[in-house]
C-alpha positions in Angstrom: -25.1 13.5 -15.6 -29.1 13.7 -16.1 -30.2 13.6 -19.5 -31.3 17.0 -20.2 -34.3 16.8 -21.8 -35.3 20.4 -21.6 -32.0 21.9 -21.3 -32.6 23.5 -24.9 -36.1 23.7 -24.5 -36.1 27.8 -24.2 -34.7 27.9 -27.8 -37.5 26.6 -29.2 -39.5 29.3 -30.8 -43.2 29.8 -29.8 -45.1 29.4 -33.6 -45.4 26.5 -35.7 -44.4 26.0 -39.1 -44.4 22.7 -41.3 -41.4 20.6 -40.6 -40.2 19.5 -44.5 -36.9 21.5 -43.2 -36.0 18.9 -40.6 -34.1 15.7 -40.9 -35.0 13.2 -38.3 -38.1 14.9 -36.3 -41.5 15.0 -37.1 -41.7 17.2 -40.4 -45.2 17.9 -39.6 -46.3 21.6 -37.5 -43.1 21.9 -35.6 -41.3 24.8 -33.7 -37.9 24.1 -34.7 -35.6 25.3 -37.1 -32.9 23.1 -38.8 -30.1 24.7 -36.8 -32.1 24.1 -33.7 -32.4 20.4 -34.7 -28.3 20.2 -35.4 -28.2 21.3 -31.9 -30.4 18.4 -30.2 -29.1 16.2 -32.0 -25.7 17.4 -30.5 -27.2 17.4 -27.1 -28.6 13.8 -27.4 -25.1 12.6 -27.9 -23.5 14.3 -24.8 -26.1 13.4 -22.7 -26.3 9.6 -24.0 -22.3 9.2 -23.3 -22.4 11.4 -19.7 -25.5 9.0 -18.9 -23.0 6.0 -19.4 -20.1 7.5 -18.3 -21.7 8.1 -15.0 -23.2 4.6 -14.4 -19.9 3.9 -15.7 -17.9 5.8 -13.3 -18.4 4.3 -10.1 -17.8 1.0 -10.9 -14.4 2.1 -12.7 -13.5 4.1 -9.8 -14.5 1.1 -7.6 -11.6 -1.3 -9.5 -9.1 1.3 -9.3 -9.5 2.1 -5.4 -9.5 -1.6 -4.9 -6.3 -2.5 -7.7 -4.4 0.4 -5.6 -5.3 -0.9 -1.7 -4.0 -4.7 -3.2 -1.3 -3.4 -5.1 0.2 -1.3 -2.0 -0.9 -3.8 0.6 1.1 -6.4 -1.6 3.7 -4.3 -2.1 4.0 -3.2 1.6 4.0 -7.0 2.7 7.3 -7.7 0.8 9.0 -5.0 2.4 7.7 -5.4 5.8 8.9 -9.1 5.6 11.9 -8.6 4.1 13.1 -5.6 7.3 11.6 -8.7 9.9 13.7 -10.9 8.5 16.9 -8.5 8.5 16.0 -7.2 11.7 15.8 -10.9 13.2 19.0 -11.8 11.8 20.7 -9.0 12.5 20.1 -9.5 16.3 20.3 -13.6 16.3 23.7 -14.1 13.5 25.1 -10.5 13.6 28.4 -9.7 11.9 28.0 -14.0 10.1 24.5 -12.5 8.8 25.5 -9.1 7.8 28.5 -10.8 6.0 26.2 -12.9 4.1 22.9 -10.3 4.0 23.0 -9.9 0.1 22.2 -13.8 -0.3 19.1 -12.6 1.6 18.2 -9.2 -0.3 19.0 -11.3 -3.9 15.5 -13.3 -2.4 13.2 -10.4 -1.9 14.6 -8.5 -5.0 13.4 -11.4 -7.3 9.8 -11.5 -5.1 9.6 -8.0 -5.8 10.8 -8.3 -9.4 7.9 -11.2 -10.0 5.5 -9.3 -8.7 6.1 -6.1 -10.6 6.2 -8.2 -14.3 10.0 -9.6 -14.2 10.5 -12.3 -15.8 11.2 -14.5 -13.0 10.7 -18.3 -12.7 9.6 -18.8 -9.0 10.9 -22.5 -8.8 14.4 -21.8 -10.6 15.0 -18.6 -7.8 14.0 -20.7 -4.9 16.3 -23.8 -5.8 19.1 -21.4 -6.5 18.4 -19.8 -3.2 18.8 -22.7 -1.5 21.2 -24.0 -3.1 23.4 -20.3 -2.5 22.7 -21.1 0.9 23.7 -24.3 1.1 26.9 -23.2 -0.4 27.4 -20.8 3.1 26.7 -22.5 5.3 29.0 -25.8 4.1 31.5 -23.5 4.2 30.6 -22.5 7.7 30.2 -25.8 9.0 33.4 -27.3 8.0 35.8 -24.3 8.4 38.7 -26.5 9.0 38.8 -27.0 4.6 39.4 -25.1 2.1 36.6 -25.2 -1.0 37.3 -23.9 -4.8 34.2 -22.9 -6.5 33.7 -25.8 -8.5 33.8 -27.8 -5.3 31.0 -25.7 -4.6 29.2 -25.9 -7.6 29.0 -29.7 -6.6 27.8 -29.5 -3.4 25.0 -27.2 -4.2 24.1 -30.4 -6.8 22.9 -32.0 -3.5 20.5 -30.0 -2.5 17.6 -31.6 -3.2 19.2 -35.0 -3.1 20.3 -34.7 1.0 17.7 -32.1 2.0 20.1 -30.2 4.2 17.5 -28.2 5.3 14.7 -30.8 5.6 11.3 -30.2 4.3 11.5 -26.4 4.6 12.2 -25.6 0.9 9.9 -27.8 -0.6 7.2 -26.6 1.2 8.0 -22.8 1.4 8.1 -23.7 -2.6 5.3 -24.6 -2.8 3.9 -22.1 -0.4 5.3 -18.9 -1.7 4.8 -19.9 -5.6 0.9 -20.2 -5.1 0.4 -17.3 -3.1 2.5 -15.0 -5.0 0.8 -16.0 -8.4 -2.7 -15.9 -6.8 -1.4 -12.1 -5.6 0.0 -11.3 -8.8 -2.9 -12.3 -11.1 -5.8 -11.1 -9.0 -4.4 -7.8 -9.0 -3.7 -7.4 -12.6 -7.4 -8.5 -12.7 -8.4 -5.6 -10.9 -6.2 -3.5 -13.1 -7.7 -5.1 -16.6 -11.4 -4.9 -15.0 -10.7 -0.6 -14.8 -9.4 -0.8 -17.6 -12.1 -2.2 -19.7 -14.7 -0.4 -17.9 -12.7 2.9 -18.9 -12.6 1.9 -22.8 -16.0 1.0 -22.9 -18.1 3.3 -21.4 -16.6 5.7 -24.0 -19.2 5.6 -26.5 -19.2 7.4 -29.5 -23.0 6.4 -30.6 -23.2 5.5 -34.2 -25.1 8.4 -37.2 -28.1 5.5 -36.9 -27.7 5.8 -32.9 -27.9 9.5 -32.7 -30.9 9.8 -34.6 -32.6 7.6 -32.4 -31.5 9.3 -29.4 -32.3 12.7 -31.2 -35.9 11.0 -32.0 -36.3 9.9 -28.4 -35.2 12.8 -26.4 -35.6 16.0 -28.2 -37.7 15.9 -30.9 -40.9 16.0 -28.5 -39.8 19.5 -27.7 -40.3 20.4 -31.3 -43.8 19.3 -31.1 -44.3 21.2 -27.8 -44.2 18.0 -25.9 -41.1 19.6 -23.9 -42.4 17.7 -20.4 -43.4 14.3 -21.4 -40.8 11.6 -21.2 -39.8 8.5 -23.2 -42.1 5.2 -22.7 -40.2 2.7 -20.6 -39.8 0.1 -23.7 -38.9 2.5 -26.5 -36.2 3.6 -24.2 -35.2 0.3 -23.1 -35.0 -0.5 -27.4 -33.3 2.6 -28.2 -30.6 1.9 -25.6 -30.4 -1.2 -26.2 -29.4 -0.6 -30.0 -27.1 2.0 -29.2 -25.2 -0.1 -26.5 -25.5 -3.4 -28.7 -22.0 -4.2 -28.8 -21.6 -3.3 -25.2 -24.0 -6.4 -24.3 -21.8 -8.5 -26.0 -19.3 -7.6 -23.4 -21.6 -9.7 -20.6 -21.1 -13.2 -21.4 -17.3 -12.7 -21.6 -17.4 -10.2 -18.0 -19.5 -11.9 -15.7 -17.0 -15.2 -16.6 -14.3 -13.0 -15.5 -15.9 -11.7 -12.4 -16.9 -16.1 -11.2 -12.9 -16.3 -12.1 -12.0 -12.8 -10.0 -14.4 -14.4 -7.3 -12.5 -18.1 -7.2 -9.0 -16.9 -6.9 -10.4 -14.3 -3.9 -11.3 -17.5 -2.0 -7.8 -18.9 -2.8 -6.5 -15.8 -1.9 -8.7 -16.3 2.1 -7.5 -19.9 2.3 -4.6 -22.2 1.4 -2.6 -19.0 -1.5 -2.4 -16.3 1.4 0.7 -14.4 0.7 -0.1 -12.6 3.9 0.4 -16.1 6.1 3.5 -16.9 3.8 5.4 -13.7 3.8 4.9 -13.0 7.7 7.0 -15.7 9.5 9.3 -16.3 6.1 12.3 -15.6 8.4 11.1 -17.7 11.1 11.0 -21.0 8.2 14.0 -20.0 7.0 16.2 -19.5 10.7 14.3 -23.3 11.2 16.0 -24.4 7.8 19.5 -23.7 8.6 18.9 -25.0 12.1 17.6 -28.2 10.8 21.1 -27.7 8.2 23.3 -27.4 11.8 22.0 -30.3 13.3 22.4 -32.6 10.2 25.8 -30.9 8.8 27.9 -34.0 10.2 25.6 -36.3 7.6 25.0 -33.9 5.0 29.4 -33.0 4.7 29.9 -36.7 5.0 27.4 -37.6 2.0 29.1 -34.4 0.0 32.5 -35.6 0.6 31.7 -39.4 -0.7 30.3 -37.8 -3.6 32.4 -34.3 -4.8 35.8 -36.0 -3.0 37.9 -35.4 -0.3 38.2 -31.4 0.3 41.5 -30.0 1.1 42.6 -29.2 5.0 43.4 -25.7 5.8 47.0 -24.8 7.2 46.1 -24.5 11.3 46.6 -20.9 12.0 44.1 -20.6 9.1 41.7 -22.7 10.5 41.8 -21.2 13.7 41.2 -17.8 12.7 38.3 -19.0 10.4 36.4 -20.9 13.4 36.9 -17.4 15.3 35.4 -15.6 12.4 33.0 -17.5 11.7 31.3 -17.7 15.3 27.9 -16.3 16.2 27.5 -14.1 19.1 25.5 -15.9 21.5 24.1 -12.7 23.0 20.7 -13.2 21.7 16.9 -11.4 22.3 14.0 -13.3 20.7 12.4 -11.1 18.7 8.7 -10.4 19.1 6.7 -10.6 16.5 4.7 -7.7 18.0 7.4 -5.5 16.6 6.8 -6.3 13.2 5.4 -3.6 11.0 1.8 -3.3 10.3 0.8 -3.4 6.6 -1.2 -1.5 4.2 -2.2 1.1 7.0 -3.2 -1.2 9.3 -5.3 -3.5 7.3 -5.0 -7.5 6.7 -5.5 -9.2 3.4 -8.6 -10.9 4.6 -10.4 -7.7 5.3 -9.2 -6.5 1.6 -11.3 -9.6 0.0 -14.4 -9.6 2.0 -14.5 -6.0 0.6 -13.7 -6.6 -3.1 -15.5 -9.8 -3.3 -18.6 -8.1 -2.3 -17.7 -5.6 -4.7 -17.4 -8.2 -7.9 -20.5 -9.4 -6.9 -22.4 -6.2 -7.7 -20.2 -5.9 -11.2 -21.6 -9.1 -12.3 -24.3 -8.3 -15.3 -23.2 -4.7 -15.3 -23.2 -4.3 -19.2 -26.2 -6.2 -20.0 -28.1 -4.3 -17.1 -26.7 -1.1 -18.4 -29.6 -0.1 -20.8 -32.3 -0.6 -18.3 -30.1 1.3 -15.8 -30.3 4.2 -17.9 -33.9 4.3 -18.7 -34.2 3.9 -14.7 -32.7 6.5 -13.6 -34.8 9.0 -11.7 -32.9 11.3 -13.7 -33.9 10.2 -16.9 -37.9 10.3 -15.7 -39.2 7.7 -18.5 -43.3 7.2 -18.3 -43.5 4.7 -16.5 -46.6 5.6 -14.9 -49.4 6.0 -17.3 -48.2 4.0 -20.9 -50.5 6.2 -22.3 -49.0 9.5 -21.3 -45.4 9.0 -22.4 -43.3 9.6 -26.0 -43.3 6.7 -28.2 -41.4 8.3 -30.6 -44.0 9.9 -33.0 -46.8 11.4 -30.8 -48.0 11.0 -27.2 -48.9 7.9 -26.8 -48.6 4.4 -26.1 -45.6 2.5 -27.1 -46.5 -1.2 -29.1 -42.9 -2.5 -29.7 -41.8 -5.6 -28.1 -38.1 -4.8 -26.2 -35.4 -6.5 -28.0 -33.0 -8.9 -26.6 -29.6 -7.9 -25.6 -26.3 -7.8 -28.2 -25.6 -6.7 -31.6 -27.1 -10.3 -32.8 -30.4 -9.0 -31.6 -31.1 -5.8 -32.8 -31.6 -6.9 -36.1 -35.1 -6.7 -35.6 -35.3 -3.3 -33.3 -37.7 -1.4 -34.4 -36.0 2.0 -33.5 -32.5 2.1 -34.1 -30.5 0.5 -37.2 -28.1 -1.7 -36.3 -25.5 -3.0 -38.5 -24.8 -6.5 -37.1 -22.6 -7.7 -39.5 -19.9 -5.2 -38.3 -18.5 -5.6 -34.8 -17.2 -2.6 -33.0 -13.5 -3.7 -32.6 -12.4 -1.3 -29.5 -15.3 -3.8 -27.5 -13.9 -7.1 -29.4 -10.8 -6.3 -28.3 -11.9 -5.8 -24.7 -13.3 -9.2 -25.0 -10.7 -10.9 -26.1 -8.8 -9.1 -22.7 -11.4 -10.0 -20.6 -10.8 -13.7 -22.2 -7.2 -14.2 -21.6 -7.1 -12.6 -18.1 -9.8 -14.9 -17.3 -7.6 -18.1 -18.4 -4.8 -16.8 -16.2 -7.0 -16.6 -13.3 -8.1 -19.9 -13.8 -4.8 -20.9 -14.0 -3.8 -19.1 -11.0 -6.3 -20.8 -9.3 -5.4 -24.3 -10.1 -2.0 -23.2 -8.7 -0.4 -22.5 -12.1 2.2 -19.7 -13.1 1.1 -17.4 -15.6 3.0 -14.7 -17.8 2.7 -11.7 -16.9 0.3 -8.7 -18.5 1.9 -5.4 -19.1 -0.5 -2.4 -17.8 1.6 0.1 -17.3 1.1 1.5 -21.0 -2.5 2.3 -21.0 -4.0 3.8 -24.4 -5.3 7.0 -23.8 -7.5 7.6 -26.5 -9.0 4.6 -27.1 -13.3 4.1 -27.0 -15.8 2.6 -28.2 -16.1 3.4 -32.3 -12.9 5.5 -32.4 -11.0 2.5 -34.1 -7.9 3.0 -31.5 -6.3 0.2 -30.9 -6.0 -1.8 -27.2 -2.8 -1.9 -25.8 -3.1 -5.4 -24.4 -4.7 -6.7 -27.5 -0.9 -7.9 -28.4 1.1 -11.4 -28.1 1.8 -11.0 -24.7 -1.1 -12.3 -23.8 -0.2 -15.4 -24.8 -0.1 -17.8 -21.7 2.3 -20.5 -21.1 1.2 -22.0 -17.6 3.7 -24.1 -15.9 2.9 -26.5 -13.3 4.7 -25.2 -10.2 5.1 -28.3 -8.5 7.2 -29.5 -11.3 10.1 -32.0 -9.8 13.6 -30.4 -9.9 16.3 -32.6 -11.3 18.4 -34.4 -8.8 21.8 -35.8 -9.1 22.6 -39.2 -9.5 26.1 -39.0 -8.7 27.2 -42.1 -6.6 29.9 -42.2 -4.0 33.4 -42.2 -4.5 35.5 -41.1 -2.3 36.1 -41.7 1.8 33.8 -40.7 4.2 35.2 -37.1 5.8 35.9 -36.6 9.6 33.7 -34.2 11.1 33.7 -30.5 12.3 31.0 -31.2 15.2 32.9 -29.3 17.4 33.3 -25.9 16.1 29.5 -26.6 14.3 28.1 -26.5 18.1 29.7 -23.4 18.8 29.1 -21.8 15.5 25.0 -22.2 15.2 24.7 -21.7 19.0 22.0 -18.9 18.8 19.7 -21.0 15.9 19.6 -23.6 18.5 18.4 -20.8 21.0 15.6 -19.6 18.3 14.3 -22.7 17.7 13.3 -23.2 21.5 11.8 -19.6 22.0 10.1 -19.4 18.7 7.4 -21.3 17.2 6.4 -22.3 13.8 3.8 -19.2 12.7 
């Protein structure tokens, strides 16, 4: 949207009569009439907010393509790994996995429920995870007893004690909790970033504001000056009063965008979610295989320490070592198969694109004034200094340009500028921009964060209106928790007589993981 500087220009009436009548123009021989100077005064104002909106718009368009392309591809990645992991098991375990398949779906629900703004502790699902599966599979591996559910309860205590399924869970831990934080937080950046860009580019110039504009852009019309622009540097002063508060937002934004950058490079290197979901089933199948081939161990050390279980009748144990058994029919599965994500694309192509993107946003609101008064549509003098408005006659303009902020305007010499009275839709943007900012740190330290609700988005909110910012409220409060924290690990000592062993119908029962872990490797 060009400012239209001689959109109302036929209106103007060809003689001249004093100007006493007018309000802000010149009030000496003009050729408008009071209602004719209501109306460019009107006019100043929508072309001053349609010349922001659309600098404004591409960048806020920019966010929201690139918050949707993360938010899907994230999205898409969860369920993509969660059917290769149910298709894998399906054709290695069969009947054993489908039996136990909601111990599997409870996982990916809570990924997908953390992701989404749950409140979901990372560590606490994954230990309980394990610790579920740990539950199975003792059951599996000694199907000669029978096991109450507080028997149970005790053995999952040992988890982290006996490692049952080696270093798999600690490291998946560790693994998944970084990448899906990094994920998480970097796309509720994007979200906040549109999101402030929306509220703030909808200015609502100030009385003092307008009649600068109106000073600026119209009233050289009323003079007969219809085709001579603005000087560069009154522009550059009268934009920079009106958009004072929005300078402000710089400091605050350009931290943000250095913190949106860092948790991109996470995001390329060692918090991938893309490297962590993809062979997720493949790190769990070599879990419970590393479980099978220490299960003689592991049940003795459970038995010393929750008792002696009781021995099934033999037709029962019989039947249960039948049920239990895995088909040993088995098909590697090829990881060629899996689905592709996010039409196609990889995470890695995703951030090359949006880093290069936050790049360009950096110094976007202090730049914004000079961006104006550069457009080609806007046509300042910049050519002769002589031959441009100054604001009273055609000539050249003397003023020094201000600096940028509401601090600094208290000396511009065009538009008054009440600094003592911050416009609190922008502080409040600033204050958003703050908090995401410490969550992104946080997230790039390796840290959870809570989450920020943006699904309620305030539609009428701008700059001046006085409506308030949704996400101006205690929830974004942060309370980062180390995720590397150290579970709590039984001290029970042994008490009871070591167990006799099940190796038999073990061998025959985890047959096929013995199977995958020869014709797969470690992605």
């Amino acid at each position: 949207m060009r400012f239209l500087l001689g959109s109302i220009a036929p209106l103007a009436a060809t003689w001249l009569r004093t100007g006493d009548h007018l309000k802000v123009c010149s009030q000496a021989y003009t050729c408008c009439s009071q209602e004719m100077e209501e109306k460019y005064s009107q006019q100043s104002k929508h072309d001053f907010r349609n010349a922001v909106v659309e600098l404004s718009n591409h960048l806020q368009t920019m966010f929201s393509s690139r918050y949707k392309k993360f938010d899907e591809f994230f999205k898409e990645l969860l369920e993509n790994a969660e059917k290769s992991l149910n298709d894998m098991f399906v054709r290695t375990y069969g009947r054993l996995y489908m039996q136990n398949s909601e111990l599997f779906k409870d996982l990916f629900v809570e990924l997908k429920r953390y992701y989404v703004g749950g409140n979901v502790n990372l560590e606490e699902m994954l230990n309980e995870f394990w610790a579920r599966l740990l539950e199975r599979m003792f059951r599996l591996v000694n199907p000669q007893y029978h096991f109450t559910d507080e028997y149970l309860e005790c053995v999952s205590k040992y988890t982290e004690q006996l490692k049952p399924f080696g270093d798999v869970p600690r490291k998946l831990k560790l693994q998944v909790t970084r990448a899906f934080v990094a994920a998480r937080t970097f796309a509720q950046g994007l979200a906040v970033a549109r999101d402030v860009v929306s509220k703030v580019s909808a200015v609502n110039p100030t009385p003092q504001g307008t009649r600068a504009l109106l000073k600026m852009m119209y009233c050289p019309h009323c003079r007969g000056l219809v085709s001579v622009k603005p000087c560069y540097n009154y522009c550059f002063n009268v934009m920079r009063g009106c958009l004072a508060n929005q300078g402000d937002l710089d400091t605050e934004w350009n931290t943000f965008m250095d913190s949106m950058l860092l948790v991109a490079e996470r995001l390329e290197g060692p918090f991938n979610i893309e490297s962590v979901m993809d062979p997720i089933d493949v790190k769990i199948s070599d879990a419970i295989m590393n479980m099978q081939e220490n299960s003689m161990q592991v049940s003795q050390k459970v038995f010393q320490g929750c008792g002696q279980p009781k021995t099934l009748a033999q037709g029962r144990t019989a039947r249960s070592v039948s049920e239990s058994g895995f088909s040993a029919r088995f098909r590697p599965y090829n990881p060629e198969e899996r689905p592709t994500t996010a039409a196609g694309t990889s995470l890695d192509r995703l951030v090359t694109d949006v880093k290069e993107k936050l790049k360009q946003a950096k110094k976007f609101w202090s730049s914004l004034p000079g961006n104006i008064c550069n457009d080609e549509k806007m046509s300042v003098g910049t050519v002769n200094e002589n031959e441009c408005w100054n604001g009273s006659a055609k000539s050249r303009y003397d003023f020094a340009v201000t600096g940028n902020g509401l601090a600094s305007q208290v000396n511009n010499p065009e538009v008054e500028v009440d600094i003592t009275k911050p416009d609190m839709v922008i502080r409040r943007q600033i204050m958003a921009l703050r908090v995401m900012t410490n969550k992104l740190k946080n997230a790039y330290s390796g840290n959870d964060v809570d989450f920020i609700d943006i699904s309620e988005e305030s539609s009428g909110e701008e700059s001046g209106s006085g409506c308030e910012f949704q996400q101006c409220s205690p929830e974004f409060e942060f309370n980062a928790t180390e995720v590397t924290g150290n579970s709590n690990k039984s001290d029970k000592k042994a008490n009871t007589s070591a167990a006799t062993s099940s190796g038999l119908s073990q061998a025959a029962l985890f047959l096929s993981i013995l199977f995958l872990a020869m014709q797969r490797q470690w992605r």
